[in-house]
N, C-alpha and C positions, 0 to 999 in steps of 0.2 A: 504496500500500500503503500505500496506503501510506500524524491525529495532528498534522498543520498547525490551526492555526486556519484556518476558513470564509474563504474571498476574498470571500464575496458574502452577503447574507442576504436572507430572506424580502422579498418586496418584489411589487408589483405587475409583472408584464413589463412593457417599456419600448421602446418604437417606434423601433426606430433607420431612420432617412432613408439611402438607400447614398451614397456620393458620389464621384463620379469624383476619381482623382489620374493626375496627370503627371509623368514625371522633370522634376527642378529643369534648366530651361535652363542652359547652359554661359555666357550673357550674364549670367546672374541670379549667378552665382557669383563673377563678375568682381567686379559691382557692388556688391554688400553682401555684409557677412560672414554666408557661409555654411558652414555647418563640414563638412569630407570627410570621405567615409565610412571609417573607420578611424581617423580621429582622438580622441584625449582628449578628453572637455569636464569642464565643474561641470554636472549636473543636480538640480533641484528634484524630484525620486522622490515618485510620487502615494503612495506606501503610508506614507511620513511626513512628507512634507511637509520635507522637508531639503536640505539641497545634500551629492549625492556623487559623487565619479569618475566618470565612467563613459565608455565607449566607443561612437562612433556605428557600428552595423551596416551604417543601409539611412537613404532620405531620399525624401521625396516634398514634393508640390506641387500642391494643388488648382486644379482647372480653373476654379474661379468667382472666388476670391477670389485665388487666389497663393499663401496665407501656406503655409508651408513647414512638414511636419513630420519627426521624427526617432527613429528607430529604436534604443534605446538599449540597453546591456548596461552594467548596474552594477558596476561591478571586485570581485571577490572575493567577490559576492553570488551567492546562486542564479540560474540564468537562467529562473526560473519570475518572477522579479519583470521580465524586462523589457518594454518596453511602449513605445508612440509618446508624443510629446511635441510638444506645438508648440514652435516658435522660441523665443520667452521664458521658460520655463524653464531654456534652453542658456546658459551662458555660457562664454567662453574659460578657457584651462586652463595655467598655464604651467608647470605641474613643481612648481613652489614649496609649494602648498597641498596642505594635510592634511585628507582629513575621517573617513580610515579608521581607526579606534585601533590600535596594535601588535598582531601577533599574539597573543602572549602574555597581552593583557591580555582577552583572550576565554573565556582558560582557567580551570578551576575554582579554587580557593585551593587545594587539593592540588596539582597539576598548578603551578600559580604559586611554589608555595614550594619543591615539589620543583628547578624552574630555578633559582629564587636560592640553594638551598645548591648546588648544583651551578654555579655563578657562570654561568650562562646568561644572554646578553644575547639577542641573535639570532637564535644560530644554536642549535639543539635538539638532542639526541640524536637515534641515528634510535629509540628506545625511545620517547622524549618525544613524539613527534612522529607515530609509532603511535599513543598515547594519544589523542593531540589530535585526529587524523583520525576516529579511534574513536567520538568521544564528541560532534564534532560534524561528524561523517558530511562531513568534506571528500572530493568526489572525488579521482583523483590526476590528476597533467596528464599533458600528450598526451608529454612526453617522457619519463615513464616508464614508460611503456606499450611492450610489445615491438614491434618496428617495423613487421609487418602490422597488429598491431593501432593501432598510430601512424595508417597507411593511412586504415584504417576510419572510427577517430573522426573525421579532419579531414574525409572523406566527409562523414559524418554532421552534423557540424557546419554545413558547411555547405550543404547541403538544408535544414537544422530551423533554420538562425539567425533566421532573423523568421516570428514568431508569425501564421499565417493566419487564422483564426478566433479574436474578440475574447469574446464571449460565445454560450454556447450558453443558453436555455431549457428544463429538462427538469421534467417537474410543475409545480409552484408555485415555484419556483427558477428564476431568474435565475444563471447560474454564470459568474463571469469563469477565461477557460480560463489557462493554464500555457505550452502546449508547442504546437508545430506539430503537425497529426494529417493525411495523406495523404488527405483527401477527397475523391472523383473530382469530376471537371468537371462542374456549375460549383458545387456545392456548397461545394468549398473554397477559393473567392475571397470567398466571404458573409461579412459582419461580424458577423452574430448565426445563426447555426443551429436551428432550432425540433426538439425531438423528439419522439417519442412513448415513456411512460416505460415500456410496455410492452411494447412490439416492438422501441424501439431505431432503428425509422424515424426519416429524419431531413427536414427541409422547408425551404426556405428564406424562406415566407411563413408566419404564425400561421393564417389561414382553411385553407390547404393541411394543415395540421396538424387543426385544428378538423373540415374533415369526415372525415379520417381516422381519428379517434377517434368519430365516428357510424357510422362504416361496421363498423370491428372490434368482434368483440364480446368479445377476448382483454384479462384485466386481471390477466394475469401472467405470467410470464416462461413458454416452453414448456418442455416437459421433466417431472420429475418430482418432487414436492414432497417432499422427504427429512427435513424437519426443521421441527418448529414449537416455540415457547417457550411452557412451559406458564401459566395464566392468574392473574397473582399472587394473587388475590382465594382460591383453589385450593392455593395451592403456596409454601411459604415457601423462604427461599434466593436467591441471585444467578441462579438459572437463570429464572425469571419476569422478566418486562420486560413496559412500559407504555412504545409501545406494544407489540402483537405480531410478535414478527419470525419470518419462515421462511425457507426453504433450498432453493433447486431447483436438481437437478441435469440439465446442459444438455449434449448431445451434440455436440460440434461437426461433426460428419459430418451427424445428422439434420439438425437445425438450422443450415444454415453460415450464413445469412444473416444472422440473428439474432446469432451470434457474432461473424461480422464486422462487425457494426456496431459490436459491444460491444469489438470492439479498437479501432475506429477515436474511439470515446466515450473509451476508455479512453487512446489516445493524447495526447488532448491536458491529462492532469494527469501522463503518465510519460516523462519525456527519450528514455530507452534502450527503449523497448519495439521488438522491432522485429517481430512479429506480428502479421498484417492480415486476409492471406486463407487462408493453409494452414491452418485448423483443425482438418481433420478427424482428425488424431490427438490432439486434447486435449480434456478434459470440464472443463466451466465449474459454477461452481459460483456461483450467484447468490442473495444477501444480501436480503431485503426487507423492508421495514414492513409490516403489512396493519392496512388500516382499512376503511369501508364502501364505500371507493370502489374499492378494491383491494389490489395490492401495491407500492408502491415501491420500486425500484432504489435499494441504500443501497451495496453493494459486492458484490467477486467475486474469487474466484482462482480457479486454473486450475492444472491439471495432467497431463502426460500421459499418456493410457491405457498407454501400457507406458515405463519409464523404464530405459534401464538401468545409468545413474548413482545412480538412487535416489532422483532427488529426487520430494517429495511436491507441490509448489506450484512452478508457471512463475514466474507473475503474481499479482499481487496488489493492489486498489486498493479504498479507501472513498472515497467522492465528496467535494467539500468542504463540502457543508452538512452533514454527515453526520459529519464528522472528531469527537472530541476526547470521544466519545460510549461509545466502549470494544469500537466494530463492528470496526476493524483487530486490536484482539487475539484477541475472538472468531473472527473467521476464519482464525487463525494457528493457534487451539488446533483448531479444526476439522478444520483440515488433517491436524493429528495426532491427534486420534480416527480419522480415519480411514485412518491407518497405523495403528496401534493395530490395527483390521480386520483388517486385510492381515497383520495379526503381524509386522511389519518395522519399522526405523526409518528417517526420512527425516529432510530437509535442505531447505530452497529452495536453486531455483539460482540459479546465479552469474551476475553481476553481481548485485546487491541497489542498490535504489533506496535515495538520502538518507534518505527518512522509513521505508523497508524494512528495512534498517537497525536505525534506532531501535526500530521496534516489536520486530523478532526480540527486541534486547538485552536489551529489557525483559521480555519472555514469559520468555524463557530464565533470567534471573535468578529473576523471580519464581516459576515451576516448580520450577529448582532449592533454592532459598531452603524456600518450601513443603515438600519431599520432604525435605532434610535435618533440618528444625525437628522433622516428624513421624518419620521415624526417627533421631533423635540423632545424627545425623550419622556410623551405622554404617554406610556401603555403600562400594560399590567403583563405577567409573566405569561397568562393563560392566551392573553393577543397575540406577542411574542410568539408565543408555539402555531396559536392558530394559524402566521401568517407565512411561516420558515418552516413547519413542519418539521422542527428540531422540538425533541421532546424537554418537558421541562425542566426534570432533572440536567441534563446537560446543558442548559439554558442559565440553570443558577448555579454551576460551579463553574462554569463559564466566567458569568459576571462576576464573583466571587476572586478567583483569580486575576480578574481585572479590577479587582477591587470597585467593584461598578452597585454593589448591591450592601443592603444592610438587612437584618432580621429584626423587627422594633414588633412587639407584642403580637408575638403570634404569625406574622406576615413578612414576608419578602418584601422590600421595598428597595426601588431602584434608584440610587443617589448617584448623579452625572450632573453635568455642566457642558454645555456648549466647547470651554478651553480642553475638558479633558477628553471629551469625544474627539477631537483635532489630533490631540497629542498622539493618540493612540493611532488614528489614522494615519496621520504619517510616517510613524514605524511600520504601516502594512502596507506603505504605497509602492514601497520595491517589488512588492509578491506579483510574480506574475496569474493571469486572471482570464481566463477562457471563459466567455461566456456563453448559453444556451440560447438560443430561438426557441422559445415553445411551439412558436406555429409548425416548426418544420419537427416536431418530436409525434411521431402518428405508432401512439400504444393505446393499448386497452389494458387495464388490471386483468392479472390471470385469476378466472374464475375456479374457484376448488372445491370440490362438490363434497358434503355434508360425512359422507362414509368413508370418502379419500380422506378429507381429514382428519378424522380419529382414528384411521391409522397412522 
């Protein structure tokens, strides 16, 4: 869902040789320092070229030459950065050394000065420390978590701790992946993945790929094209985009295959997804460019044909070459035009991913920001909802965060100013902002019939 910078950029594809590896001999461990797996080291991290903490996962040993490589997880970093490393970047670790900065010193100058009047060295309020979580989307650990769910995560953990698939190929993209994704045998022992950007096929040769796109003559996602951006040269406004983007909406029952490929795609840039094969009660909603060649996969969310939590959006994800473009908040706002339809308000559900997160925070501000500037900030919370079809829970932690709302006897009430709706504004004027045409959005709500629903 989920606004990172690109991991990877346009580039020629690139030939990767497979190569056999071996667990590291029990002799070989003896004899040179090898470091166990579970142990601390100093790593040299490809993404800056730095030495930090971090922890060995997993270890291996190729068959030709020996050298030894190593599975690393950076302490306190995302685990989308970790990655193999040869030997030489590892160094021993003894306690001593720093390369992490303080907590604290990550925090915003608000957030920083707010600690020091309140003489915080270390340890945070748990108010503070909400904040901090908040704003730079820390998960929470596995011992705060209720204890099935404790269960779960160490599951999860560890199945998903080392990264199977290195890069996948999709279009003219080379993409280096994030996360482990479940890809049946032998697919998901490949170190590069080839796909098809239209079916979502995936190959584990480029030629096997190559005649597969001679054979299909399909150059866009199946399903039913709900939505195109009107032609700026035509249309002034944020809703015109160069290039043309559209919107298909994708059945997971008609289509299952096609869907589960696009989980299993989608797996490896989303930790927590855990959606593979059972699609057939959710409609996919897929993002595209079109040019003369076709449409490309840019992103997608997902949500279920009948909810009855309410929420509007499962999933949610823009690709990385794709990220920082303004395509994660367009599909956010999408989501809710189409509750909007439906005359209801929604919610994504729960869990929300790190960069998932982020984007809601920012829609959410800026919507609300927007609607109070243009009505002076006369409404009441339940108008609010009525008129964003953002629910209201997320409507008053919203404000709440923006320090926008107060609680005085019983009730929510909304305290702003004209200066402080500005302020905030032009901290969000950078965001880029794709806007919707509703004329040109032709859906109907998927009807779901009384027996289909209780099951």
């Amino acid at each position: 869902m989920a606004v990172g910078e690109p991991l990877s950029c346009s580039v020629p594809p690139r030939r990767v040789q497979p190569t056999t590896f071996l667990p590291v001999p029990q002799a070989d461990l003896e004899e040179r320092e090898v470091h166990a797996v579970g142990s601390k080291v100093l790593c040299v991290a490809s993404f800056d070229c730095s030495q930090h903490i971090a922890e060995i996962v997993d270890q291996k040993q190729a068959a030709d030459s020996g050298s030894v490589s190593y599975y690393v997880h950076y302490i306190d970093l995302d685990k989308r950065l970790d990655e193999w490393v040869s030997a030489d970047k590892v160094s021993a670790y003894d306690g001593a050394q720093t390369t992490q900065p303080p907590l604290l010193s990550h925090v915003s100058s608000g957030l920083a000065e707010a600690a020091a009047a309140a003489e915080i060295t270390q340890k945070m309020t748990r108010r503070l420390k909400r904040r901090y979580d908040e704003i730079h989307h820390t998960a929470p650990n596995v011992e705060e978590l209720a204890p099935l769910d404790q269960h779960l995560e160490k599951e999860h953990q560890e199945k998903t701790k080392v990264k199977n698939i290195e890069v996948v190929e999709l279009g003219r993209y080379d993409i280096d992946t994030w996360y482990y994704s479940p890809y049946p045998e032998p697919f998901g022992n490949e170190k590069k993945l080839y796909i098809c950007e239209y079916t979502l096929k995936y190959f584990k040769k480029k030629k096997t790929l190559i005649r597969h796109l001679a054979k299909t003559p399909l150059r866009h996602p199946p399903g039913d094209e709900i939505y195109r951006s009107p032609d700026p040269g035509h249309y002034p406004g944020n809703c015109a985009t160069t290039p043309t983007i559209a919107v298909f909406e994708v059945d997971g029952k008609k289509n299952k295959v096609y869907c589960q490929s696009l989980c299993l795609l989608s797996k490896l840039f989303l930790d927590h997804k855990t959606l593979y094969y059972d699609v057939d009660p959710f409609l996919f909603y897929i993002l595209c460019e079109c040019d003369a060649d076709g449409y490309h996969i840019v992103g997608y969310f997902s949500k279920e044909k009948h909810s009855v939590e309410g929420y509007n959006l499962a999933c949610i994800l823009t690709l990385p070459p794709y990220q920082r473009k303004g395509y994660g908040r367009f599909l956010i706002s999408f989501s809710y035009e189409l509750s909007r339809k439906e005359n209801r308000v929604g919610t994504p559900e729960r869990p929300l991913s790190d960069l998932g997160q982020v984007s809601y925070r920012s829609y959410w501000t800026r919507v609300l920001l927007d609607l109070l500037r243009e009505h002076r900030h006369h409404l009441s919370i339940k108008e609010i909802a009525e008129l964003t079809a953002i629910r209201t829970d997320d409507i008053v932690k919203t404000l709440e965060s923006l320090g926008l709302i107060k609680y005085w006897k019983g009730d929510h009430i909304i305290s702003v100013t004209p200066r402080i709706i500005e302020e905030h504004m032009r901290a969000a004027a950078a965001q880029k902002t794709i806007g919707i045409d509703t004329g040109r959005l032709h859906w109907t709500p998927y009807v779901v019939s009384l027996a289909n629903a209780r099951k």
